[in-house]
Every structure is written in C-alpha cells, then in structure tokens.
C-alpha positions in Angstrom: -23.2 -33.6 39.6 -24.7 -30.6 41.9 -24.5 -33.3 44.9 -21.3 -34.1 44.4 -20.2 -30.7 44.1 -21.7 -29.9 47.2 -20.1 -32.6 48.6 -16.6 -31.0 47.7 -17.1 -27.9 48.9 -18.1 -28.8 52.3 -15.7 -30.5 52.9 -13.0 -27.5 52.1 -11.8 -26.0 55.1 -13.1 -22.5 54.1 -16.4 -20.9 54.0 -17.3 -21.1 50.6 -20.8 -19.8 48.5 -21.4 -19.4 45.0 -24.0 -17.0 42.9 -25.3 -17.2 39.9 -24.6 -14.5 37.3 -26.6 -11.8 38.3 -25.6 -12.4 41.6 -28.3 -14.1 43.4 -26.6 -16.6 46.5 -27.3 -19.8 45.1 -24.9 -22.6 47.6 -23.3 -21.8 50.6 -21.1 -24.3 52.3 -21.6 -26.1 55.6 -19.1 -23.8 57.0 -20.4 -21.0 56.0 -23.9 -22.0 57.7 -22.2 -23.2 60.8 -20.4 -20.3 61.2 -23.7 -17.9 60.3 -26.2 -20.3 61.7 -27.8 -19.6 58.3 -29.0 -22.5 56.0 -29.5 -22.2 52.2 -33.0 -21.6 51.8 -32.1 -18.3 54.9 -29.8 -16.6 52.5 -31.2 -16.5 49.1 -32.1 -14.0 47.4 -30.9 -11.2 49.8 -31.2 -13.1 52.7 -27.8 -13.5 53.3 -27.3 -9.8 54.3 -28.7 -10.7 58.0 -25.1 -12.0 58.8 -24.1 -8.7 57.6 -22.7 -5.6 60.1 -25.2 -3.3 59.7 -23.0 -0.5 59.1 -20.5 -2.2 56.7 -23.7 -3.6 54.7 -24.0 -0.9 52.3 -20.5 -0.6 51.1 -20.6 -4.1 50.7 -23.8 -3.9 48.7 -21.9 -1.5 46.4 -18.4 -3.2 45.9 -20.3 -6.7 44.7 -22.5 -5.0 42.3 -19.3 -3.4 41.2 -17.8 -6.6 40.7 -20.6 -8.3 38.9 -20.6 -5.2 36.8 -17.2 -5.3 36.0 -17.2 -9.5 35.6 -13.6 -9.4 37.0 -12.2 -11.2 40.3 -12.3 -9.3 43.2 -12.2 -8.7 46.7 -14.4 -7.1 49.5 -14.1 -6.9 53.4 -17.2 -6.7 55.8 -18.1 -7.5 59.1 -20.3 -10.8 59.6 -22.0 -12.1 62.4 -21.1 -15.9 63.9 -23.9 -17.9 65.4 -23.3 -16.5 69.2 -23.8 -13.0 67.9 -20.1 -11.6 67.7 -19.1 -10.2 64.2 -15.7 -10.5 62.7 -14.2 -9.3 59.8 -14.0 -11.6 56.6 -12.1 -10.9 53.1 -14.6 -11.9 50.3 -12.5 -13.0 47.6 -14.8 -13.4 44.8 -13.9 -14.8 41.3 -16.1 -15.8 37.9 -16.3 -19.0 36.1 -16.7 -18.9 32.4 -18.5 -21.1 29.3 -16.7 -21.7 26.6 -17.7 -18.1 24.8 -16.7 -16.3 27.6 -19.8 -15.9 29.6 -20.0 -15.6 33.6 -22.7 -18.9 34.5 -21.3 -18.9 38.3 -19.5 -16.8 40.8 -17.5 -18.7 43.1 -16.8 -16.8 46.7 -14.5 -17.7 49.5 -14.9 -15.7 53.0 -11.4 -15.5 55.2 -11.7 -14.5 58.7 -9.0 -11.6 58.8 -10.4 -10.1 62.1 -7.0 -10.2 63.7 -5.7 -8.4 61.2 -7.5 -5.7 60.9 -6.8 -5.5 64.4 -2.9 -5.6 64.0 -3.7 -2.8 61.2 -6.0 -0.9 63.7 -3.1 -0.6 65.8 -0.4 0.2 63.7 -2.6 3.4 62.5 -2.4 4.6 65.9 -0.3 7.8 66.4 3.5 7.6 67.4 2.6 9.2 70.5 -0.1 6.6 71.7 2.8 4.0 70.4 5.1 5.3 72.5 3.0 5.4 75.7 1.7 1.9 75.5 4.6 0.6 73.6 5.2 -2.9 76.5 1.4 -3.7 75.7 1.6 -3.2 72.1 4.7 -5.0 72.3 3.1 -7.6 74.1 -0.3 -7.7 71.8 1.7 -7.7 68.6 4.1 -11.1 69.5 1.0 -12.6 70.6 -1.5 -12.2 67.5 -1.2 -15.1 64.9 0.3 -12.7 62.1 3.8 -11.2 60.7 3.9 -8.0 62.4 7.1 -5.8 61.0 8.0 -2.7 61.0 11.2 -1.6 57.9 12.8 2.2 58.0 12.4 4.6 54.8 15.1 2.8 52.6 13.3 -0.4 53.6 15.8 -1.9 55.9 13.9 -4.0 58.5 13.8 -3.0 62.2 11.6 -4.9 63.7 9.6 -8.3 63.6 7.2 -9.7 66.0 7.3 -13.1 68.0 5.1 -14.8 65.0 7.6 -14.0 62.8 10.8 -14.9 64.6 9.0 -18.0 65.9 7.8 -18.9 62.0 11.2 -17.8 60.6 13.4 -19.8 63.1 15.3 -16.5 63.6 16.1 -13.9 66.7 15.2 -10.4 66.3 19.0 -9.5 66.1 19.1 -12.2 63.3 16.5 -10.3 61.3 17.6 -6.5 61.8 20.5 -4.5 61.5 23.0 -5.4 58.8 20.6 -8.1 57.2 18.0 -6.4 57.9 17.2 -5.6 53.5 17.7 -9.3 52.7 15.1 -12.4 53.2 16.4 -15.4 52.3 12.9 -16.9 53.2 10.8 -16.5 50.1 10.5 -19.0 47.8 13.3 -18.8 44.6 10.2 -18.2 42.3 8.7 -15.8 44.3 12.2 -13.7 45.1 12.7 -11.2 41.9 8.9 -10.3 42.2 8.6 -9.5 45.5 11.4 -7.5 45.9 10.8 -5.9 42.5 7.1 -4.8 43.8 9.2 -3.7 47.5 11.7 -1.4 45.5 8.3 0.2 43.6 6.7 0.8 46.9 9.6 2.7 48.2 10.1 4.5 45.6 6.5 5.6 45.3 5.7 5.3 48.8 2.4 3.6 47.9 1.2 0.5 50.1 2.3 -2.8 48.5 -0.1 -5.9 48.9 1.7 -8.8 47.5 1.3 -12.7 47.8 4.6 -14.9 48.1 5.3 -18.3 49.2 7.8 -18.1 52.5 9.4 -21.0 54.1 8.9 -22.6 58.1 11.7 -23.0 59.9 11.0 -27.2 59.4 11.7 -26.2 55.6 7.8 -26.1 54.5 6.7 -23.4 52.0 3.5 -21.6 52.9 1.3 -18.6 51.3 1.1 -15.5 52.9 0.1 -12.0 52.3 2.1 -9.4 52.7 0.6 -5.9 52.7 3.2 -2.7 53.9 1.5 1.0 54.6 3.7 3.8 54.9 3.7 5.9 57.9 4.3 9.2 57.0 5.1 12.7 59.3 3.2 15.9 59.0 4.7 16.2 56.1 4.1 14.3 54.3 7.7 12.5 54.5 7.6 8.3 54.7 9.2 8.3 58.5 8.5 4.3 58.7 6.8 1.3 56.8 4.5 -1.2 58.5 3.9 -4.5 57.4 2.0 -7.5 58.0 1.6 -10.8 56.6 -1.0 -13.3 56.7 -1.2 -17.1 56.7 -3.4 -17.8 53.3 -2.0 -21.3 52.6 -5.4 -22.9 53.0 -7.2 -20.2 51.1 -4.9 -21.0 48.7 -5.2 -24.6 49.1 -9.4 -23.9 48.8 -9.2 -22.2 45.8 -7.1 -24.5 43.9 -9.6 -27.6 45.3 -12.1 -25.7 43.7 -10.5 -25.8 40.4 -9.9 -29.3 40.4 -13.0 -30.2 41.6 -14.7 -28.0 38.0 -11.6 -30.1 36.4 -13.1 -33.2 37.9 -16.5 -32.5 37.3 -15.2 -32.0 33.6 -13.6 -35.6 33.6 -17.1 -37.4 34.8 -19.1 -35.5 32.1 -16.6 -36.6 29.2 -16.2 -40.5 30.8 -19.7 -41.2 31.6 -20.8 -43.9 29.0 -23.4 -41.8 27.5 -23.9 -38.7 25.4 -24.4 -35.6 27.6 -25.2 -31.7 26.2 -26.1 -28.6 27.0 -27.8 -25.9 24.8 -28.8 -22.5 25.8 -32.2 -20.6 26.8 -32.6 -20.5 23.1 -32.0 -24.0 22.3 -28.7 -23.0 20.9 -25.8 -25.6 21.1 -23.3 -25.1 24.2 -21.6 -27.7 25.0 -21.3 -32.0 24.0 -19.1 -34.6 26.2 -16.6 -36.2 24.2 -18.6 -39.2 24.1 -20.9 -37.1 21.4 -18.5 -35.5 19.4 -17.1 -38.9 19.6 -19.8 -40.8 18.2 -21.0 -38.4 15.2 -17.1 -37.9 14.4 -16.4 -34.2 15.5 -13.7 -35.3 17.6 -12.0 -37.8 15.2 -8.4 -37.4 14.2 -7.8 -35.0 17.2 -7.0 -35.3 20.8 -9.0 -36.6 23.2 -9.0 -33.4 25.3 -9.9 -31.7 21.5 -12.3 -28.9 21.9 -13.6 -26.7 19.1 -12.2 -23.3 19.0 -15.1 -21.2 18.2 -18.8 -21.5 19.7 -20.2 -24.9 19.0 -23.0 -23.4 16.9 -20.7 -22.9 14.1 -19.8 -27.0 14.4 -23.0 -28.2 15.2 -26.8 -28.2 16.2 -28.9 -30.7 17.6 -30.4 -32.4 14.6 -27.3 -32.2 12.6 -26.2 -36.3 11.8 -29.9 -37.1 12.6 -32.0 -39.6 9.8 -33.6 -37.4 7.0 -36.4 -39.0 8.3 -36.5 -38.0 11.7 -35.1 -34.3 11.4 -38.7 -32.8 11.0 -40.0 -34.8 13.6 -37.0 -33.9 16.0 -37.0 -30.8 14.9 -40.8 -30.4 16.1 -40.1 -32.1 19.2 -37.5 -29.8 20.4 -39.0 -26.4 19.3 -42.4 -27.9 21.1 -39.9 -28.8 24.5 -38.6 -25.0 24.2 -41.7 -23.4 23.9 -43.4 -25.4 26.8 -40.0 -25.0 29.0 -40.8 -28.7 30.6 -39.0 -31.5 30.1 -39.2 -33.9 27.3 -38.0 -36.4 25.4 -38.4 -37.8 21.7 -37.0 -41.1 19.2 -34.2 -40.8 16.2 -32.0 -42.1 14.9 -28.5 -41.0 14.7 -25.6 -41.0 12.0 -22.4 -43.0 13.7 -18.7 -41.5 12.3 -18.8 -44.2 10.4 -22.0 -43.6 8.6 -23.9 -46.1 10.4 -27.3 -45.2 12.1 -28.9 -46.0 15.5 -31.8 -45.4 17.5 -31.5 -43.1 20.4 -33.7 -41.6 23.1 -33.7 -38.1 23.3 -34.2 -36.5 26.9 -33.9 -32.6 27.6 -34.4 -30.7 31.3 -34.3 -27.2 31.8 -32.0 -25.5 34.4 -34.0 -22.7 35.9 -32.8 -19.7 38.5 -34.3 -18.4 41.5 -36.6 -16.7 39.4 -37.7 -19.7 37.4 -36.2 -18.3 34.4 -34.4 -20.9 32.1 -30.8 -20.4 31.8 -29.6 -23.2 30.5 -31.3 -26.7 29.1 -29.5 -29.9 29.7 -29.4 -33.1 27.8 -28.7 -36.6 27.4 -28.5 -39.5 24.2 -29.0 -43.0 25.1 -28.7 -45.7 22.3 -31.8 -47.8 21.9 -30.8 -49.5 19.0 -31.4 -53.3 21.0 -34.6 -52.1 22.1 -35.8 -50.7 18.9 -34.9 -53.7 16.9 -36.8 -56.1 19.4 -39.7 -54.0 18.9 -39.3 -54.4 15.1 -39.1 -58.0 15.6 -41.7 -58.5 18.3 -44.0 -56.6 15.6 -43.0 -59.1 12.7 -43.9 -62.1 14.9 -47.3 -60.7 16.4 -47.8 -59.8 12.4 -47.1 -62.9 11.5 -48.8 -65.0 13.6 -51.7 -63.3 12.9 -51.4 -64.1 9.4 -50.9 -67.4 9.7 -53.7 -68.2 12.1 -56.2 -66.1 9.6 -54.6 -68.8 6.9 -55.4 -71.9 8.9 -58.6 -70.3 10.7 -57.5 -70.9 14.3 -57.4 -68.2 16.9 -56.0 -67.7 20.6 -57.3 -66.1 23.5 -56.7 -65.5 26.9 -58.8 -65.9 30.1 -58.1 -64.0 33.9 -59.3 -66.1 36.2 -59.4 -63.9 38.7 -61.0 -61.1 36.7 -62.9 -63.3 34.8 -62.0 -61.3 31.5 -61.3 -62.8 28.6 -59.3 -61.4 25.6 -59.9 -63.1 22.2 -58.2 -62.5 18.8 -60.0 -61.5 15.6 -60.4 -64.9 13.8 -62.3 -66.0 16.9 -65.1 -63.9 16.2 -65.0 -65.4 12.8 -64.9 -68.5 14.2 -68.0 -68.5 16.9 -69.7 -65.7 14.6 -69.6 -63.1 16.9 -69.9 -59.6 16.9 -66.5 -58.3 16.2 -65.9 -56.2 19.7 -68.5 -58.1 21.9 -67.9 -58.9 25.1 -67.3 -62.3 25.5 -68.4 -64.4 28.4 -68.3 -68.5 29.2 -72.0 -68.4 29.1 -71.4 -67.1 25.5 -69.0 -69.6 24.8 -71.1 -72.4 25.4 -73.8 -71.4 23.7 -71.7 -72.0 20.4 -70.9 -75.9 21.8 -72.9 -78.6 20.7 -75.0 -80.3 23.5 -73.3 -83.0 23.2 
C-alpha cells in the first residue's frame, strides 16, 4: 500500500511531503527531492530545514507548530533552496487527514512555487512616486510575468490589467476598463455571487480579499486561480487604489484532489482485497476492519456495502469477539503476549461465519512504528485455513490409524536414506527385531536378527 502510494504521489506534478502527527517529515515526493536535491533519509526528522532560507526559517518553524497545534489546514510561505543554490519562494499549503474518531494519523503538504508573485506583490508595494518614475519598466515587467496583474479604483471599477490577463481573457485593455470595467463575465456561474459578494466586503472594509474562483480561457476552458487584492491607501489613511493579482492554481488544485482519490483508492483495495484486513491501536484497541471482515462475522449484513459504523469500532467489536469459546483464552493470550513484546506475531482460531458457521483462520499482526520506534498503530490480517486445517485433521487420522492397524497385524515400516545412510523405523519394529525402543538402528544390526540361512 505505502509503495503504491508513493507511486501516486510522484507522479503528481507538485512537490508533495507528508508528516506524521507530531509533525516529523515522513515522505517527500520525487519532486520535491529533485527540486531540493534532498532524498528522504536527508530530511527527516529536522533535516528538511537545510533547504530552508535561513532567515525565513524561524517563522516558518513557528507557523507549522502552530498548525499542528491547532490540527486545522493551513498555509505558510518561505523561501527554499533548489539544487543550483537559488531560493525561491513556495506556499506550503498544509492540510490533516483523519481516522474515523477524528484523529490527525498524517499531514499531507503541497509546496507551490509563488516566487513570481511575491515579486509582482514586491512591486506593487512600491511608493506611487517610484511607480511613476519607472512606470515603462514596470509596465514592461508586469505584462511580462506569468500572473493577473490588475489594478481597480476605490469603488472597485477596474483600470487596469496586465498583458497575462488580456492575453488569458481574450480581451483588449479598453475591453476590460472603463464602462465595464465593475463586471467580469469570466468567472465561472458557481463561482459568480461569491466572489463578488467577498469583493463588495472588501470594499467596504477595505481589508485585502484572498479568494479562489474558477475563470474561463479565452478557448472556453475553466481554470483555478487565486485572486488576492491589497488596498493602497494615502497618508491618510484613505483607500486611493486596489491592487490585485491572480495566480494560476489549477494544478495545485488538480494535486490535491489526486490526492484524495488516491486515499479513496487506497480505501477501495483495502475493502476488495479477498482477505480480512484490520487495524487496532497502540493499545490493541479496535480501529478499523475491511468490509470483507465485517462481512464475514455479519456486522455489515443488511446494510450497504459502503456501511460504516457510526461510533468507534470499540463499541461494535474487538478482536476475539465471534472467535470459538475454545480459542478466546488462547487468542486472547496470544495477542496481549504480541502487544507486550511489540514484534510481530501470529496465532490459530477459529472464527464464527454470519451464518453461525466456524472456520479456521491464521491470525497475523505487525506493528507500525514512527521515527522514534514508538508504535502507533498495529496492523492485521485473517486468512482462512479451514482446507489446511482439515487435511491436518485427516492426515493425523490416517498416520493414527495406520499405526493401529500395523500394531494389530504386527507389521511395521521403515525408511532408509541412502545417501545418509539413516534409517527411520516405526515402533512395532522394535517389537518385532526386539530392540531397544530408541536405538540406533544400523544394517549390521539388521542382520544380526536374519537367520544364516
């Protein structure tokens, strides 16, 4: 499963890492290292903060333990280093992943280069003054960099867009000023009420507005962008402008929703696989069972297929519940035993069908440790041994009774390696050539029991 999830995620088009609760870098992606020129074994632990601007490192430090704290999504911006040397910026959009009770068992992390930007930001900050001097080059540097570059007056008409923009839009800059320059028929209808909604809030507040919304090419093709507009205000306080720029996140977007359907298809293997997967917790306490278990021992009967219990699965179940009355103890033993060693193990029962029918299985448990070695979760599997089981049984019965029955007619069998020269007898032979039971037997010893003749 963690090789194929692996697989997935390097093959997103994003740099992608993961942690595990605590926040300890547990995966990064091959982008990621190509990018860094960091493999996984570099950045765990706190390895990872050598592709880290040393300046920017201990704000970034501060915002993920908030995060963690907080067990929320969220979002942090630092410089990192690519494998030439140069740093660029990169949004850290980082988001948790749940079990069933609500616990955080993995962060999930995507890094988008916004370098450019920051720049366009950078330069919008600058003073009117500056603006005005260098207005051609800024002119110039804003058509050029691959981002929405806008500028809208107090009431939030727009007058001006850069060449991105007209170029994306399919529209002049006379087209997208003046008299239309408060409508934008380019959002998609969904996204429409809510964007301009959030727009009329921002002017009215004069607070920045960060805002994501789904705008159409001009070939007719949807994409996601982010808008975020800063007020520029006089020495007065007084909103004299509004700055804007929006970036292309359409493969972010695209990432993060891979990402879900990978967990989604991840899901589908565990509950299709023919055999009957768990998990428990550090303490042994039911987590999780594939639908293949609740199946079998009838949890999941007369409900959907996608059924899931709606409380934790210790109130449904436990490990030994459906198991023989006289295996529990045994079981029982055998898993408190597997906890307390935290190695794996494995153990024989058998196991109450829906229908009230039992069968043998093998029981098999491995612990999931973190970097620490701590366990944090113990995995699982039940694989039906009935066949095998019963062709013990019945290998037994014949060995049994052919032992009988050559003690009845006093015949015996034995074997002979010729190689080895070993020779195995069975216990009526020694009855037979009056022999010691448990001597070694040799042809020299044989003979000696055969008439001369």
């Amino acid at each position: 499963m963690e090789i194929e999830q692996s697989r997935v995620l390097d093959a997103l088009p994003a740099m992608v890492w993961t942690a595990k609760p605590d926040g300890h870098v547990d995966f990064v992606n091959r982008r990621w290292s190509e990018y860094t020129g960091l493999d996984l074994d570099q950045v765990r632990c706190s390895g990872w903060q050598a592709a880290i601007d040393p300046q920017d490192l201990p704000n970034l430090i501060e915002s993920w333990r908030s995060i963690l704290a907080c067990g929320e999504p969220g979002e942090m911006e630092a410089r990192m280093r690519r494998v030439d040397g140069q740093y660029r910026w990169f949004v850290i959009h980082c988001s948790p992943m749940r079990d069933d009770v609500g616990r955080i068992v993995e962060w999930y992390a995507i890094n988008t280069d916004i370098d450019q930007r920051k720049r366009a930001e950078e330069a919008l900050r600058q003073d009117e003054a500056r603006l005005t001097a260098a207005e051609r080059d800024i002119r110039q540097t804003i058509d050029t960099i691959p981002v929405f570059v806008a500028t809208y007056s107090p009431d939030g008409t727009r007058t001006f867009v850069n060449r991105t923009w007209q170029d994306y839009m399919g529209l002049t800059l006379e087209d997208a000023i003046g008299p239309s320059g408060k409508t934008f028929p380019h959002f998609y209808p969904d996204d429409v009420e809510r964007n301009d909604a959030a727009w009329r809030v921002a002017l009215e507040s004069g607070e920045p507005l960060t805002i994501d919304v789904r705008v159409r090419r001009a070939d007719g093709q949807y994409r996601w962008h982010t808008s975020r507009r800063v007020p520029h205000r006089d020495e007065n306080g007084r909103v004299i402008r509004w700055y804007s720029v929006g970036i292309d996140i359409d493969d972010q977007r695209r990432a993060e929703e891979a990402l879900l359907a990978s967990r989604h298809d991840l899901g589908l293997i565990i509950n299709t696989i023919p055999v009957m997967a768990w998990s428990a917790r550090p303490d042994g306490s039911p987590e999780f069972f594939n639908q293949h278990y609740l199946h079998y021992v009838g949890l999941s009967i007369g409900q959907s297929k996608d059924w899931e219990p709606a409380g934790p699965l210790s109130e449904y179940w436990d490990l030994t519940a459906a198991v023989h009355p006289d295996d529990v103890d045994r079981l029982a033993a055998t898993w408190e035993a597997i906890l307390a060693s935290g190695k794996s193990g494995e153990a024989e029962a058998r196991l109450r069908r829906f229908d009230g029918k039992y069968r043998w299985f093998l029981f098999r448990a491995n612990p999931l440790r973190d970097e620490a070695g701590n366990i944090v979760k113990w995995y699982g599997t039940h694989t039906d041994i009935h066949g095998r089981k019963r062709a013990e049984d019945a290998l037994k019965r014949s060995e049994a009774f052919l032992s009988e029955g050559q003690y009845l007619a006093r015949m015996g069998n034995l074997s002979w390696q010729v190689a080895t020269g070993k020779i195995t007898w069975s216990e009526p032979l020694y009855w037979i050539f009056e022999f010691e039971p448990g001597t070694l037997v040799t042809l020299e010893r044989i003979a000696s029991r055969v008439h001369p003749e």
